[in-house]
N, C-alpha and C positions, 0 to 999 in steps of 0.2 A: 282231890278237891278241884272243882272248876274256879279259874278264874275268871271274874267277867269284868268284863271294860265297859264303863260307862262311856253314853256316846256323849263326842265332844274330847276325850281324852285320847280316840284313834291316832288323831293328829298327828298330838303330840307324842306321842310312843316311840314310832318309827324313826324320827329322826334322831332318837335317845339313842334306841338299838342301834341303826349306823353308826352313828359315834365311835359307840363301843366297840365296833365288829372293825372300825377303821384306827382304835388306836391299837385293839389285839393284835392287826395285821402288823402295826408299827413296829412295834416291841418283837413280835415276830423276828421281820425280817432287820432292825438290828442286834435281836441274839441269835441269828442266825452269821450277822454277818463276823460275827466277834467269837464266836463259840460253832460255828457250821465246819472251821477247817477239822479235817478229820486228823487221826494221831496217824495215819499212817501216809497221809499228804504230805506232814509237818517233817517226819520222817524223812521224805524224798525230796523235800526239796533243801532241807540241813545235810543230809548226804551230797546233793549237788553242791552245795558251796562248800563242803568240804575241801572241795578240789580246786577251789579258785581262792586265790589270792588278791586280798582287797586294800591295795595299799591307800588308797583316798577312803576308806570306812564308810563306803556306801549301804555295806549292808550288814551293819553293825544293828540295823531292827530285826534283823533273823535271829531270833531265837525264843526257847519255848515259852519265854514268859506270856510271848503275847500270840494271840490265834496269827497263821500267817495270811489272814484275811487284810493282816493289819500291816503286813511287811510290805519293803519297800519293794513296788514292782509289782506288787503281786496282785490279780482281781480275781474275785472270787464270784459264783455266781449268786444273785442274791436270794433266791428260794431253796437251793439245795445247799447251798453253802462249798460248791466245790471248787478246785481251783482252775479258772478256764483261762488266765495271762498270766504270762512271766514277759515283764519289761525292762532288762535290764540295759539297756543301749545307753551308753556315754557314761561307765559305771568306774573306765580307767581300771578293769577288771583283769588278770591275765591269770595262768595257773593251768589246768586241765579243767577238760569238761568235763563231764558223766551225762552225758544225756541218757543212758540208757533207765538209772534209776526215775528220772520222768515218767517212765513208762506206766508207772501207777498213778498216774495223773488221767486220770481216763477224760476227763473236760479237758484239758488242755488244748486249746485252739489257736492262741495265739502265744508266738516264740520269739523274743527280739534279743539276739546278743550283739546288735550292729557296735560300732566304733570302740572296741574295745581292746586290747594288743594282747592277741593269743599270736604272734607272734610266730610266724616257720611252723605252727603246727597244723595239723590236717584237718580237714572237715570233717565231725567223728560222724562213720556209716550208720550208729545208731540212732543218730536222728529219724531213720527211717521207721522205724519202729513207731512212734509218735503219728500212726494212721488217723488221726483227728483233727491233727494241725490244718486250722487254714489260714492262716499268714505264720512268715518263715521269713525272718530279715536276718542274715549273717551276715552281710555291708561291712565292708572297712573295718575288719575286724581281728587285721592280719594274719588272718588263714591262707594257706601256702599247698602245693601240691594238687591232684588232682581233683574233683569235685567228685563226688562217690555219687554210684550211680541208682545206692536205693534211695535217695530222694526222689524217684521215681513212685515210690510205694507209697508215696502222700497224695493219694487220690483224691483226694476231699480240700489239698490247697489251691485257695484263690490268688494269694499273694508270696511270690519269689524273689527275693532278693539276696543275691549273692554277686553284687557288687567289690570289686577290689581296686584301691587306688594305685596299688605296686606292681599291677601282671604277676602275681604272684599264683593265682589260682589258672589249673589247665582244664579242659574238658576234651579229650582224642574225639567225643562224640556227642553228640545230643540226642541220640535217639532217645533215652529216658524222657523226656520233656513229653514223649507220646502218650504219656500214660496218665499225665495231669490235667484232665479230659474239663474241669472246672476252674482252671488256671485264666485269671483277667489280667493280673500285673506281674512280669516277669521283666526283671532288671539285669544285666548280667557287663553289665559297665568294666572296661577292666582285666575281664577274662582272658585269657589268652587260649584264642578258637582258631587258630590258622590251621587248624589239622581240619576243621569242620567247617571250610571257604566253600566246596562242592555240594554239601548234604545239610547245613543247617536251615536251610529254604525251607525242607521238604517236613523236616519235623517241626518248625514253628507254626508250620502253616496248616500243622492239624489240631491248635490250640483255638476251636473254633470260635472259642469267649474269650480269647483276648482282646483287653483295651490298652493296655498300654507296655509295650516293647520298648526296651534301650539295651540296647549295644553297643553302645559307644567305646573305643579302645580299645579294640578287641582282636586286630589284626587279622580284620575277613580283609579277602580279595577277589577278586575276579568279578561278576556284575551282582548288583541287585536281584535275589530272584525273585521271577513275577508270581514264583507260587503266594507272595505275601497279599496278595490283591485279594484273596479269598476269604481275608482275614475282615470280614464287612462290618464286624464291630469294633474297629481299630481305632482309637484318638492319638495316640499318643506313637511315634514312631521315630527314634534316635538313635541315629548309627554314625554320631564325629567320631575323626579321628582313624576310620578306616582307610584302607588303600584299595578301593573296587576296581580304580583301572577301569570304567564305563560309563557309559551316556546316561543323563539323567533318565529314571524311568517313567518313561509317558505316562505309564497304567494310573500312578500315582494321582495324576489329575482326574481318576474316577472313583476315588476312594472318597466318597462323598463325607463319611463318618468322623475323618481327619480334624482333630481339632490343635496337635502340634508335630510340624514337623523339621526337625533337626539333623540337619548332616554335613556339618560343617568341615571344611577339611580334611574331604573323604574319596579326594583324587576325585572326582566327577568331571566329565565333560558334556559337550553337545550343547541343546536348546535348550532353555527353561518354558514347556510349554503355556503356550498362555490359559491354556484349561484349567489350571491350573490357581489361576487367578479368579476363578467363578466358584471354588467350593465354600457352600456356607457356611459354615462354621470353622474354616482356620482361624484360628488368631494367631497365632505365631508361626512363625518360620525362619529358620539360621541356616544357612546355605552358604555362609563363607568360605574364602577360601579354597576354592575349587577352579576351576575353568569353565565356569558356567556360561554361555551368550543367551543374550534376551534385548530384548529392543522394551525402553524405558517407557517411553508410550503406551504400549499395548499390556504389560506390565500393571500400569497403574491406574490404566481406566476399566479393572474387572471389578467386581460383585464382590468386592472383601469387605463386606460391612464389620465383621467381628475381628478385621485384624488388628493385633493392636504391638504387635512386635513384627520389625521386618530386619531382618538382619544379613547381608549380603554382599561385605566387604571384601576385593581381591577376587573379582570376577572380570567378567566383559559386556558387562550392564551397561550400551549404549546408547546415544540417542539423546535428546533432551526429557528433562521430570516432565511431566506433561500437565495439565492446569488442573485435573481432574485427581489429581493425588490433595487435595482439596475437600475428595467426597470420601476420604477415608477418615469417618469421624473416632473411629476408637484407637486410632495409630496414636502410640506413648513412645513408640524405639524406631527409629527410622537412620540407620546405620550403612550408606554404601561407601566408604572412603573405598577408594585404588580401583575403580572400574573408567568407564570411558565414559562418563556423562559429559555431555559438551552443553550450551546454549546458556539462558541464564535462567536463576531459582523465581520459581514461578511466584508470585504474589499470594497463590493461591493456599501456600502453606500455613501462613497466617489463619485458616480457619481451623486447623489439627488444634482444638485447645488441649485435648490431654499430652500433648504433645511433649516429653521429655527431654529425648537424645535425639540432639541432630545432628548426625556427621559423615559430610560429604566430599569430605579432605582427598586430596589425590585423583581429581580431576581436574575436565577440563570446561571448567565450568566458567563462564563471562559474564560484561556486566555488574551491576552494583547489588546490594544486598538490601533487598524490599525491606523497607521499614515495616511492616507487615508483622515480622518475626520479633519484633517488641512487643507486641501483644499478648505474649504467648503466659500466661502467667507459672505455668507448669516445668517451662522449658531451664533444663538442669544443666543442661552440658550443649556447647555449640562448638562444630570444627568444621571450619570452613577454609583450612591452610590449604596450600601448594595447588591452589587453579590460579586463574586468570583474572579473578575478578576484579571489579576496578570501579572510582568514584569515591568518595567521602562517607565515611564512618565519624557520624554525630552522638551528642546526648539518645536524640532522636529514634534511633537502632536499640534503646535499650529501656526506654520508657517504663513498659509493664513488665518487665522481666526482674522480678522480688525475687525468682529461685532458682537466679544464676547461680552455678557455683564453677563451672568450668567455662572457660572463652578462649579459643582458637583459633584466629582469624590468621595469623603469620604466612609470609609469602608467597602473598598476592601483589596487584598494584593499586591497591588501596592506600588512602591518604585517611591516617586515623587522627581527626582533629577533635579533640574535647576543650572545652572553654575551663580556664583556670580552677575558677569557683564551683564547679560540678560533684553535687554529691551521689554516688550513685545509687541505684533501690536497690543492689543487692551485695552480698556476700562473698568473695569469689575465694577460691582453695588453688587456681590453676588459671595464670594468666598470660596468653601468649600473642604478642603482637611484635614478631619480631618483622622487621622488612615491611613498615608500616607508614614509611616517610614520618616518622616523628623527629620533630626539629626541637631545638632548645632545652630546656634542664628534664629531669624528671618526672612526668605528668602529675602535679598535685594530688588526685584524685586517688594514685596508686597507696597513700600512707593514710586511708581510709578503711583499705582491706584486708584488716586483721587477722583475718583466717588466709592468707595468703600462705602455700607451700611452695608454690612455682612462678617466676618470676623469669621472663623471659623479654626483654626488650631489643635483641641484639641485632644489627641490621640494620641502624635507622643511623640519624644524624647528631644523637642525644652530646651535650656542650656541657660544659661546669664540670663541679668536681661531685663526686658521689655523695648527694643529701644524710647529713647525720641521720634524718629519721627514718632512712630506710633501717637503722638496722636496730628499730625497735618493732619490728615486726618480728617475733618472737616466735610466731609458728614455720619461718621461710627457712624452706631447706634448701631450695636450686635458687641461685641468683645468679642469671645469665645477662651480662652486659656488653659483649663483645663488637668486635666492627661498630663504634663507634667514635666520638671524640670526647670523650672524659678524660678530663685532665684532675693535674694533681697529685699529691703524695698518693700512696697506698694507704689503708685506712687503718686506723690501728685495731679500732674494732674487730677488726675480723678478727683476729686472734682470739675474741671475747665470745664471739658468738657460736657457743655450742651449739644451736642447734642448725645450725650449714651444715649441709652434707657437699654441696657442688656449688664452687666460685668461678663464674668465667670471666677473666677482665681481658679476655684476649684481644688484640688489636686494637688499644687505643692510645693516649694521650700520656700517659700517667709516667711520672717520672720521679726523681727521687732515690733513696737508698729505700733498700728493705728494712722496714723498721723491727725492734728487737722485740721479741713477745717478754710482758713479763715473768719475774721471775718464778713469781707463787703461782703463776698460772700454769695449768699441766692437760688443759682440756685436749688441747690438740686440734692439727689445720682440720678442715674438711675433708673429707673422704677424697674430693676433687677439690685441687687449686691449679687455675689457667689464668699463669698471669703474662705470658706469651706477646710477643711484640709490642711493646711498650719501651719506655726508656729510662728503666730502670736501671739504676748506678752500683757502683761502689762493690764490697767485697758479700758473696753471701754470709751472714753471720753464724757464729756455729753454733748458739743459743738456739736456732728453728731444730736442730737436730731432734732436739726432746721434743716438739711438736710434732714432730713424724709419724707419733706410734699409730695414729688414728688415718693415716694417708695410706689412700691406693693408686693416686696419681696426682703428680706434681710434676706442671714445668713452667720452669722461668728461663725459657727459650728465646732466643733474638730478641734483646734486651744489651746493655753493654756493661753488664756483670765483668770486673774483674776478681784476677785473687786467686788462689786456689781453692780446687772443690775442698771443705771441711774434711778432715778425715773420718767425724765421727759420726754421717752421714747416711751410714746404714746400721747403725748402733740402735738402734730402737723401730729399725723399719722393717716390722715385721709383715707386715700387711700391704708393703707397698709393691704397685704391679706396674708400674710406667715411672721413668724419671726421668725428663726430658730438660739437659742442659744446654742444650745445643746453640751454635752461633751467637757467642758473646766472646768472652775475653781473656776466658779462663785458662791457668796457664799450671807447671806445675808435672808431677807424673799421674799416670789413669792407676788410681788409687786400685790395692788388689781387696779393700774391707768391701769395694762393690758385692764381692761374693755372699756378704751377710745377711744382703736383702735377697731373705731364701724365697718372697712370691714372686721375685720382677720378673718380667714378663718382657718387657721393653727397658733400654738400655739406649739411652741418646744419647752422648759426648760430642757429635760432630761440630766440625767448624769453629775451634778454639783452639788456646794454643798448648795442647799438650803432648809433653812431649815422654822418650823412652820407650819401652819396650810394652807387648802387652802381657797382662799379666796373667800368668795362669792361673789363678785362684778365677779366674769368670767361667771356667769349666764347674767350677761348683754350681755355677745359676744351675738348676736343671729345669726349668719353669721357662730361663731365657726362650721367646721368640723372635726378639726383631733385638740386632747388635748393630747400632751408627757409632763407627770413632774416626769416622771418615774425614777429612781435611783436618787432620792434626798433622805433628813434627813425630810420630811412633816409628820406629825402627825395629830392625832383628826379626826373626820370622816369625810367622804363624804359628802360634801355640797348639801344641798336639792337644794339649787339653780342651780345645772346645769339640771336638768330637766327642766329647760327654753331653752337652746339650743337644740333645733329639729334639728337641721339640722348635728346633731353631728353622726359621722360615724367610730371615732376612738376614744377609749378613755384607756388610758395608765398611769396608776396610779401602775405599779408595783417598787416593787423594793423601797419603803419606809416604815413607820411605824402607818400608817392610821389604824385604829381600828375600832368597831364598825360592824354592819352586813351588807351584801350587800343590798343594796338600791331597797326595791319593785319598785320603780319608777322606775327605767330601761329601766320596757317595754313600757313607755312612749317614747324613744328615738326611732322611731320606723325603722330609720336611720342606727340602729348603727351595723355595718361591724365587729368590733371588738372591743374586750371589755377585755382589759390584767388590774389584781388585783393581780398579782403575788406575794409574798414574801413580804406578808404586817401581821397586825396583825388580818384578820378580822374575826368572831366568828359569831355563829349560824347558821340553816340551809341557805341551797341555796335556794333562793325565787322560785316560780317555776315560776314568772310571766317571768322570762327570756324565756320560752320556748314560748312566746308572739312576742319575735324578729324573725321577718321573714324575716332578711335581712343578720343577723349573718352569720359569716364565722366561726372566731377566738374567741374560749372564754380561758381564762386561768383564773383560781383560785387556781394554785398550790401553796402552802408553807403557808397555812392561819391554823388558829386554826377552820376549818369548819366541823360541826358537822353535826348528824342526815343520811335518806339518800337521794341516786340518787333521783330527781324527776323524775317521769314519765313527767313531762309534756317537757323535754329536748327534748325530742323524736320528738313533733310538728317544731322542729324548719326549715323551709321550706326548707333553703337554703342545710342545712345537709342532708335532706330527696333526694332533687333532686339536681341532676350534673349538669341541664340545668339552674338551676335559678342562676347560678354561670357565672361570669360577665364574658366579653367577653374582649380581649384585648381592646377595644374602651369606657369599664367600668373600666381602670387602676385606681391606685389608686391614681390620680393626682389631687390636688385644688389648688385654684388660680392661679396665672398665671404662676409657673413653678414646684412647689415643689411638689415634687414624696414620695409617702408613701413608709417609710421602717421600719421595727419592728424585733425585736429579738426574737427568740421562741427556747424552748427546745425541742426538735425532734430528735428521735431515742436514745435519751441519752447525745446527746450534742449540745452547743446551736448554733444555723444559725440566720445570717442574712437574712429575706427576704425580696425580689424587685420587680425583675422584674417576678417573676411568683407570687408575694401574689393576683393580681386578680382570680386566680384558687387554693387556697393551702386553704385548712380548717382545723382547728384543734379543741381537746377536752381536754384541761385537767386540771382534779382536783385531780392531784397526793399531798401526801405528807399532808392531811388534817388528819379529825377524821373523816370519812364517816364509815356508819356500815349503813346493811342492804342486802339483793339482790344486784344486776344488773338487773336493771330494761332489760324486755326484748323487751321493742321497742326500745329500742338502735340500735337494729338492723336495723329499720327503716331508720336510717341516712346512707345510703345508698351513699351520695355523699361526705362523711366524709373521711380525709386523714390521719391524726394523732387521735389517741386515749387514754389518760393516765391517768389510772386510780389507779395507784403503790402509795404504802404506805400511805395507808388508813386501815382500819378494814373493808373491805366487805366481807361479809359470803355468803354459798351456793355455787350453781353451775354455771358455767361458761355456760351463754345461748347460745343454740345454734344459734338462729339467728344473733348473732353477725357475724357468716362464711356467712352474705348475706351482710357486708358491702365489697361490689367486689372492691371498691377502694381504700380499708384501706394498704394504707404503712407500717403506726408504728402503733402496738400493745403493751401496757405495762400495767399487771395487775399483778407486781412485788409485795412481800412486803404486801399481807393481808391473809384472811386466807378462803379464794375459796376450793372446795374440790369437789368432782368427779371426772370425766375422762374430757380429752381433745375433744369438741366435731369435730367429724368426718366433721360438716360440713366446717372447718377450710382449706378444700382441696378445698375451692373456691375462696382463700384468693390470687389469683395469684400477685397483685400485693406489697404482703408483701413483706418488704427485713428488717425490725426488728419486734420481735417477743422476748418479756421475758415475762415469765409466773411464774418468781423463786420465791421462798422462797412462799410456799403456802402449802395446804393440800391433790392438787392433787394426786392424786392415778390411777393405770392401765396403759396401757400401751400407751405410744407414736405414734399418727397414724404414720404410717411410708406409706403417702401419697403424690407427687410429691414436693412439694419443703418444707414439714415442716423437709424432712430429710438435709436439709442445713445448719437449725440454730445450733450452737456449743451445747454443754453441759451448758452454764453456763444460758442461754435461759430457762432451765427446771430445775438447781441445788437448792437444798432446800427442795423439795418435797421426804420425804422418800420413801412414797407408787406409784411415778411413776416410771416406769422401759420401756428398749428400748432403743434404739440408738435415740440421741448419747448419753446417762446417759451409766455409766459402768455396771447400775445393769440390770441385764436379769431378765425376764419375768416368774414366772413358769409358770407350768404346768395348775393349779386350776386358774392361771391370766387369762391366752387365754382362758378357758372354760364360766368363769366369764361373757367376753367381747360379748360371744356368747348371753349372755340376756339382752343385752344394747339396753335400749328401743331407741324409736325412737327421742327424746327428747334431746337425745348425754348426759343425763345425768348417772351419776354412779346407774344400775340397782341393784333391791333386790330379792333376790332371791324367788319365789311365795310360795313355798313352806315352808320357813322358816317366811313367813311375817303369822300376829295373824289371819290373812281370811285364809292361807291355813291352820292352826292348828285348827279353827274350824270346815271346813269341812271336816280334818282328825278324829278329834274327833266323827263327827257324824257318818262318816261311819263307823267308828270301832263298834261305841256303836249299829248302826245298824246291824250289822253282828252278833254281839252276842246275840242279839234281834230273829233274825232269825234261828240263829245258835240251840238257845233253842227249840226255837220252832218244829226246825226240830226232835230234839229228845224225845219230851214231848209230846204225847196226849191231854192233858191237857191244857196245853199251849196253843195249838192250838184253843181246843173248847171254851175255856176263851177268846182270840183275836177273834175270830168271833163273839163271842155274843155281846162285845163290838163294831165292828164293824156295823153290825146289827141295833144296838140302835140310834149310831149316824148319822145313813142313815135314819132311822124312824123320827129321830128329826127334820133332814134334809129337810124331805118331809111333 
């Protein structure tokens, strides 16, 4: 039967039909996607979690009630219904894996088991198998051992990730990666590829679709290879955290395609080309941490329209910002602290309005801070510490700036004056204006910033006593008030205030007893309490003991503390890593419960009055690094028991009454930095095994009853011998979590405090003992040696000349024994002397009068009759300067050849021979008689 359609009804028809045809479609493809997974999908992927253990119930939707269309993770595709993702990343998943049963996953394309803790197990090889796969994230999934090498057989993956946060995963090789001919993003963050420093060039760089490479932490070395240049579809290129040991790679600036490039911390040197600075499309770049040079000018006047991250801190980024860093409109991150910028911040920055992070800290930058950067309405974080800057810090500087939350302006020569009433526009978390000339009480404005975590005012002139409402600021964890003059009891609050982690009240005004925390209260001090030079009274209470549990450093240091230290003082101090009592009044014996505090790390007692023995229980520290019980009343000897602390790097035992000889053990401590015995009673030779310390800087043994002499083996001691094994500012002398070594030494003649340069300062001396003998001459060896004191002692002989090769030696004093020769010549290499006493000795001749020894006064050489020369008043004669002409090369006092018993025998024989011959010339006789004999003894001969 025909149907026929009236006209006028065509119209309407079709769009009826589509309907239809579009809701069948509908229904379709969701019973496809609810009822499409197959029974034997459901199968293999119930078998895979067989194996894994789900202790958070991630995937407690696996199972057969529902299609696993519908399971967690899982996407299916929507016309055939099969399963083409498994996503199970941040599933807190551990157990085995089965990747093999997947294999009947024939869609399977994408595979995510990132962040999950499989834990020390392997990368299972069957993943290989899975020839469909094109992304593969195995990331931070604590997989362990080698990376298997059929991941190669995933010819069809675009995306790799086998990132590890632990170095836990190895690769001996990368040739596999050759075969992943469709490979765009390969991650391998992590890896541990030092075996692959030579060859991994060669095979990345036949990944001719890659976009985006990271290697970061990977432990490549040796240079960049320029095989990567080939790679002309490359954005994305990150290798922090390696050690290349090479010059930045020029090529770099022709990789036009580059849109990030990160290498931060990756040993780099050389030039930062400025081509660098013309490719269009970077927007970011992190290059910290290197040894990179570049002139800031030429730098910032390129073609980077799209950058918008520069990151470049701890280089040699010179020069001034130039006005033109103004035309970088999409810059948000702009990060060079610790390079060499000098001049002042250009005006011009004020127009970066996306402008974020600015921090320019650790330079040398001058001049005042353009009100400009109030404008900034974006700008989050400002660090402008440790230049030069200089001029007045108003309201003004901070006008438009709503989303402040960081401010760092501290030590500079800024003068930060805000008017009382000042409400500010923003928010701050981190507020640092230390060394800002702030005068008078606490800036009003600061009990404004509720969100405050860091509070730093220290360095200024701040007066009164600590405002009660600072410590309603409820989020403040660091309150730094030091170097200034606050006065006033201590505050009782702080006992109150749980949420302090770090109090600094160090060096001010504040006086009073320590008050007693209450009873019910059990929170506990701050992690840090510095309540350090002040004048504070009275006995420490032994109530703070139960506040202890939550301290890792505590010192109420030079202060006038009497009493005895509490005994119950490391009864709950489990966590404490510095206690610094030092220099108060304290009296009493050195408690042996210090051993309880099993983390301390630092140990200060010095300069109080305590007295007895030391106690052997401090061999239990084994954490101990730095020991001062220095200027107390202790007696008896040195405890065998601290040759249990290894890890001990200072030890400071002068300045009491300890007896006995120094401790062979010593060179057991193999640790130890410095090692002060000063002004104690101790007797017998110097052990030599101390010349075993190859980590020494400082040794003092002056004021001892020390006999016998110099060891030669002093000479070995490494650190002395070379300049370079001497620690670097990043080897200061800091342990636990804040307390900074400082130690008193006598130098030049009187004593210093040293601080902040003792990571570079060495000294020697065993002045003031009974030493007799030489000076040994590899003294001279200690070449990286600064102080040398070797005065009043009994050492005999001459003054070695190798000593004039110690080029770094400051102070010289060999005052006070009985040395004799001349002064050796090679003393004229001593440039960096500036003390030099040589008095009260047996030298003799004359005074080099060589570039800077004619500086030191008279009293430098007074004492020595037989030396003569400026500046001594006695002149030189005639037979001295002749004398000086036979001075061997040795720089010691020459004899003359002719007077010594070799020349008087060979004066004797030729006299007796001439008169030998003399005879003979005149006697006949004589002659025929000497021939005959002659004659005979040639016949005998023959």
């Amino acid at each position: 039967m025909a149907v026929v359609l009236q006209k006028g009804t065509l119209g309407f028809a079709f769009p009826i039909l589509y309907c239809c045809i579009l809701v069948l479609c509908i229904l379709s493809s969701v019973s496809g996607e609810v009822n499409g997974c197959s029974k034997q999908e459901m199968q293999s992927l119930l078998a895979f979690k067989g194996g894994l253990h789900d202790p958070a119930g991630r995937l407690a939707s696996w199972n057969a009630s529902f299609s696993c269309c519908l399971w967690s993770g899982i996407s299916c595709n929507r016309l055939a219904g099969h399963v083409v993702a498994v996503d199970l990343h941040e599933k807190r998943l551990n157990g085995v894996l089965r990747p093999a049963v997947l294999f009947k996953l024939r869609a399977l394309k994408y595979l995510d088991i990132s962040s999950n803790n499989f834990t020390g197990l392997p990368i299972p090889v069957e993943l290989g198998l899975l020839k469909n796969l094109r992304y593969l994230n195995l990331s931070r999934a604590g997989f362990a051992g080698s990376i298997p090498w059929q991941l190669g057989n995933l010819s069809s993956l675009e995306v790799l990730d086998v990132s590890s946060s632990a170095s836990r995963l190895t690769s001996p090789s990368l040739s596999w990666l050759t075969n992943l001919t469709a490979l765009k993003d390969l991650s391998l963050d992590g890896v541990h590829l030092s075996a692959t420093s030579s060859t991994w060039g060669q095979s990345v760089s036949r990944l001719s679709h890659l976009r985006n490479l990271t290697m970061s932490n990977c432990g490549l070395t040796g240079s960049i290879p320029s095989s990567l240049q080939n790679l002309t579809s490359l954005e994305i290129l990150h290798l922090d955290g390696n050690t290349f040991q090479s010059e930045f790679p020029s090529w770099l600036a022709k990789m036009t395609s580059l849109v990030s490039l990160q290498m931060t911390n990756a040993n780099l040197n050389g030039s930062l080309p400025f081509e660098l600075s013309q490719l269009p499309r970077l927007s970011r770049i992190s290059l910290g941490y290197n040894k990179l040079s570049a002139n800031a000018s030429q730098i910032f006047e390129g073609q980077w329209k799209s950058l918008t991250y520069f990151h470049m801190p701890n280089n040699s980024l010179d020069g001034p910002i130039p006005a033109s860093i103004g035309n970088l409109s999409s810059l948000a991150f702009l990060q060079l602290h610790r390079n060499n910028l000098r001049g002042t911040i250009p005006e011009s920055l004020g127009l970066l309005r996306s402008l974020t992070v600015l921090d320019l800290g650790y330079n040398q930058l001058t001049g005042p801070i353009p009100l400009s950067l109030g404008s900034l309405p974006k700008l989050t974080n400002i660090s402008l510490t440790k230049n030069a800057l200089s001029g007045a810090v108003s309201e003004s500087h901070f006008r438009g700036l709503n989303s402040l939350k960081y401010l760092d302006i501290s030590d500079n020569r800024l003068i930060f004056y805000i008017t009382p009433n000042w409400t500010p526009p923003f928010q701050l978390d981190v507020l640092r204006l230390s060394q800002c000339k702030i005068e008078g009480l606490l800036p009003p404005f600061v009990k404004t910033q509720r969100s405050l975590t860091t509070l730093d005012l220290s360095n200024n002139t701040l007066m009164g006593q600590i405002p009660p409402w600072l410590w309603n600021l409820t989020k403040l964890e660091k309150l730094i008030l030091s170097h200034n003059k606050l006065e006033g009891p201590i505050p009782s609050q702080l006992y109150m205030c749980t949420f302090l982690k770090q109090v600094e009240l160090r060096d001010n005004q504040l006086h009073g007893n320590l008050p007693n925390p209450p009873r019910s209260f059990a929170a506990g001090f701050p992690w840090v309490l510095d309540l350090s030079i002040n004048n504070i009274t009275g006995p420490i209470p032994s109530e703070i003991c139960g506040m202890l549990h939550t301290s890792r450093f505590l010192s109420l240091a030079s202060n006038k503390l009497k009493g005895q230290i509490p005994p119950c003082i490391c009864e709950q101090s489990v966590y404490l890593e510095a206690l610094d009592l030092s220099d108060n009044k304290l009296y009493g014996k050195l408690l042996p419960n210090f051993s309880n505090c099993s983390s301390l790390k630092v140990l200060n007692v010095a300069s109080n009055n305590l007295e007895g023995q030391i106690p052997v229980e401090l061999g239990k520290l084994k954490k101990l690094q730095v020991l001062h019980i220095n200027n107390n009343r202790l007696s008896g000897n040195v405890p065998s028991s601290l040759r249990d602390c290894k890890m001990l790097e200072v030890l400071d035992l002068s300045g009491n009454s300890i007896s006995g000889k120094v401790p062979d053990w010593i060179a057991e401590l193999s640790k130890l930095r410095i090692v002060a015995l000063r002004s104690n009673k101790l007797e017998g030779e110097i052990p030599f095994q101390i010349g075993y310390l190859q980590k020494l800087q400082i040794l003092d043994l002056a004021i001892n009853h020390l006999s016998g002499s110099i060891p030669q083996y002093l000479s070995n001691l490494a650190t002395l011998r070379n300049k370079a094994l001497i620690g670097s500012r990043s080897d200061e002398f800091r342990y636990g979590i804040y307390y900074k070594e400082e130690i008193n030494l006598v130098v030049k003649g009187q004593e210093w405090a040293y601080k902040y340069i003792l990571y570079i300062f060495t000294s020697l001396d065993l002045s003031a003992n009974n030493l007799s003998g030489d000076i040994p001459k590899g003294m001279g060896y200690l070449k990286g040696l600064h102080s040398l004191n070797l005065s009043h002692n009994q050492l005999t002989g001459f003054i070695p000349r190798e000593l004039g090769e110690i080029i770094n030696l400051e102070a010289l004093d060999m005052s006070c024994n009985r040395l004799s020769g001349r002064i050796p010549e090679t003393f004229v290499a001593l440039n960096s002397l500036g003390y030099l006493n040589l008095s009260n000795n047996n030298l003799s001749g004359r005074i080099p009068a060589v570039r800077h020894l004619d500086t030191f006064g008279a009293s430098s050489f007074s004492g020595n009759p037989d030396l003569c020369g400026p500046p001594l008043q006695k002149y030189c004669s005639y037979y001295t300067s002749q004398s000086e002409e036979g001075e061997d090369e040795e720089g010691e006092q020459s004899v003359d050849w002719w007077d010594s018993w070799e020349g008087g025998m060979v004066m004797g024989c030729v006299f007796v021979w001439g008169c030998v011959m003399g005879a003979m010339a005149l006697s006949n006789h004589l002659r025929t008689r000497y021939c005959h004999v002659v004659d005979s003894i040639v016949k005998l001969l023959l």
